[in-house]
N, C-alpha and C positions, 0 to 999 in steps of 0.2 A: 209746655212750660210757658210762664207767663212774656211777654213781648217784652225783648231788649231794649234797652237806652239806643244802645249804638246802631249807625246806621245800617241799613238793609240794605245788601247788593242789588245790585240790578238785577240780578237775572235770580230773584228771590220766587219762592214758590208762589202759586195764586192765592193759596191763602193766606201768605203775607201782603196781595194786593187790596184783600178785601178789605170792609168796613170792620172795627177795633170790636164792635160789638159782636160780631159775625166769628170772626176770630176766638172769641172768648165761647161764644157758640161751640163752634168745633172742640173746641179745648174740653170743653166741659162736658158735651155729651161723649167724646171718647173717654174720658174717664168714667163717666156714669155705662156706658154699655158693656165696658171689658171690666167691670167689674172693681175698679180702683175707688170710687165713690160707693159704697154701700145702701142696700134699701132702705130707706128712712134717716138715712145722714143728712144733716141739715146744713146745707149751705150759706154758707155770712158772707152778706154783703160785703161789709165792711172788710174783713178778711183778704177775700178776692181782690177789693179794690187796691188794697193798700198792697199783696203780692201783685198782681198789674200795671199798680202809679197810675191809677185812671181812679175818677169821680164816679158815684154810684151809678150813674145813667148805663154807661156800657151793660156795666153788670147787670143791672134788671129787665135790660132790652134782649139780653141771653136766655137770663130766667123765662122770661115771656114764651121766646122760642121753645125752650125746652119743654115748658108745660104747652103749648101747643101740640109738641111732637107725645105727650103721655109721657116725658120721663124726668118729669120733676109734679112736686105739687108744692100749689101755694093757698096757704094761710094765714089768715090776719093775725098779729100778734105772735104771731111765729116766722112767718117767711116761707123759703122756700127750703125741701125737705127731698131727696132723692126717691124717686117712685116704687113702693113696695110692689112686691108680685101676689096676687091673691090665686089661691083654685080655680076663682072666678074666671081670673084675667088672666089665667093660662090658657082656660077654655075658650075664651073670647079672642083672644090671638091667634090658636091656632084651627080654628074656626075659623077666621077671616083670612090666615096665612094660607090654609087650602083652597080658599077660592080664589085669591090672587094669583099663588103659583099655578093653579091650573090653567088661569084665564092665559097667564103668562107663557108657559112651556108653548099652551096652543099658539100661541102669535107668535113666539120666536120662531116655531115651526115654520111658519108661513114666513116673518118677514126676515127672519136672524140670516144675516150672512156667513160665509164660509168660515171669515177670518171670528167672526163670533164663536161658531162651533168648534176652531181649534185651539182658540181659547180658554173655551168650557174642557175640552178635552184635556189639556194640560192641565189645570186645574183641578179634575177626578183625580189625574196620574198621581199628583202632589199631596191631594189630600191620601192618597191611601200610603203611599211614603211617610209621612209625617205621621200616620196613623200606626206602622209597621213598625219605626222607629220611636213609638210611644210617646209624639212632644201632640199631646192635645190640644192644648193651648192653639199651637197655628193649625193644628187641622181644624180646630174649631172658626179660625180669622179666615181661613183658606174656602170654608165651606160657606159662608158667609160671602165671600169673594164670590163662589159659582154662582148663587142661589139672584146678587142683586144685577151679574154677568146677564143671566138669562133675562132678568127682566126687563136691564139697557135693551137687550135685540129686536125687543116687541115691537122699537120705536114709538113708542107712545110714553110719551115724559108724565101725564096724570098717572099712569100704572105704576110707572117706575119711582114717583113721589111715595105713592102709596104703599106700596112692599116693601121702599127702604124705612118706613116708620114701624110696619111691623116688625121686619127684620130685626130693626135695633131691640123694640122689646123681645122679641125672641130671642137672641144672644143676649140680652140680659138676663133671661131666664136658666138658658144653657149654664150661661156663666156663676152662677150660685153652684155648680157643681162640676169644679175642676180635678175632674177622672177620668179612666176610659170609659167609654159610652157602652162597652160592651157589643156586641153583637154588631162589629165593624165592618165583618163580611156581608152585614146587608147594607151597609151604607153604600160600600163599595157597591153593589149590585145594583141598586136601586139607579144611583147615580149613572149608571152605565145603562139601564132602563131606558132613563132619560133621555140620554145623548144618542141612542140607536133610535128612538124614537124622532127624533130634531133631525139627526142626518137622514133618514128618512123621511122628511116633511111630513110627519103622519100629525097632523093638528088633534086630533079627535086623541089617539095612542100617547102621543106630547102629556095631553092635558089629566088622563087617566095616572100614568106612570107619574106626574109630578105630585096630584091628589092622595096616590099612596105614600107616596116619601112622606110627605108633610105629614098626612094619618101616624104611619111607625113614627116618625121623628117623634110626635106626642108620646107616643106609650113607651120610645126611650129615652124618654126626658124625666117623666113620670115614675118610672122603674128608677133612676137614675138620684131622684131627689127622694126614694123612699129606705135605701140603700142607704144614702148619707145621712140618712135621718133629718133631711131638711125638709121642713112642712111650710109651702106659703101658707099665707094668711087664709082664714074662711072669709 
């Protein structure tokens, strides 16, 4: 929601410490990733600003970010427009989403701490709860949770920059099609793959079991969107 008049407590979140334009950042891309902003909805300035009570600056310093991160585009004479999902750019994400998570599973193998892995751990348990109990929706934010979980562990902040940008465009993608995923017993499995592989320090086994998650995840994404009858763009 756009930032109150009234004053902010002290002991107010950190993203109410940050910069107004950073602020509106977050604001906007959790709308654009969970689906609330549509592919190709075009966002107004003007609009923003006046729900806001801020000058256009904030707002295009957002935009900026946003199309830096792939999840807005901007055009002259039009502005800026919520970023459609192509064939292409499904391919291209999870092409790139398997080589991050693999590089990542490996390294959290080696550098992930205990309290990291029981973290991960709880987070399987929930996602298959939330799966059994049929609320998609959070098994979808919860598996999103694990997946950017493992890659904090790697300790490497470039890795972890990098996989939460694809991330986001991958739950944007997921997010075009709010159903069961079908075939949950391999989510659950795969996931559990994973974590015996980590609590094992097996870096090599880590990196394998994450490269096939991400693989299935594609073809039930894929299954998923052809099912709904939703077709990205060619």
């Amino acid at each position: 929601m756009p930032a109150s008049s009234q004053n902010v407590p002290a002991d107010r979140s950190p993203l109410d410490r940050s910069p107004l334009h950073q602020r509106i950042y977050e604001t906007l891309r959790a709308e654009v990733i969970s689906g609330q902003r549509k592919p190709g909805e075009l966002l107004s300035e003007a609009e923003l600003a006046r729900s806001w009570g801020v000058s256009r600056s904030p707002i295009r310093e957002a935009f900026r970010q946003l199309e830096q991160h792939d999840l807005v585009r901007w055009a002259p004479r039009r502005g800026a427009t919520v970023a459609r999902l192509t064939v292409a750019g499904l391919r291209d994400i999870f092409e790139v989403r398997e080589a991050l998570e693999a590089l990542s599973a490996g390294l959290a193998a080696e550098r992930g701490s205990a309290a990291d892995l029981a973290k991960m751990r709880d987070l399987a348990a929930d996602i298959k709860k939330t799966q059994d109990e049929g609320d998609y929706m959070r098994a979808i934010m919860l598996d999103d949770e694990f997946h950017r979980l493992m890659a904090s562990a790697t300790r490497n902040r470039m890795l972890e920059s990098q996989s939460g940008r694809v991330l986001d465009r991958a739950i944007m993608a997921r997010m075009m099609v709010r159903e069961e995923p079908g075939r949950t017993g391999e989510i659950v499995h795969e996931h559990q793959a994973i974590l015996d592989a980590l609590g094992q320090r097996d870096a090599k086994k880590a990196a394998e079991q994450a490269a096939l998650h991400v693989r299935n995840a594609r073809v039930r994404l894929m299954d998923m969107l052809q099912r709904a009858s939703v077709d990205p763009e060619d």
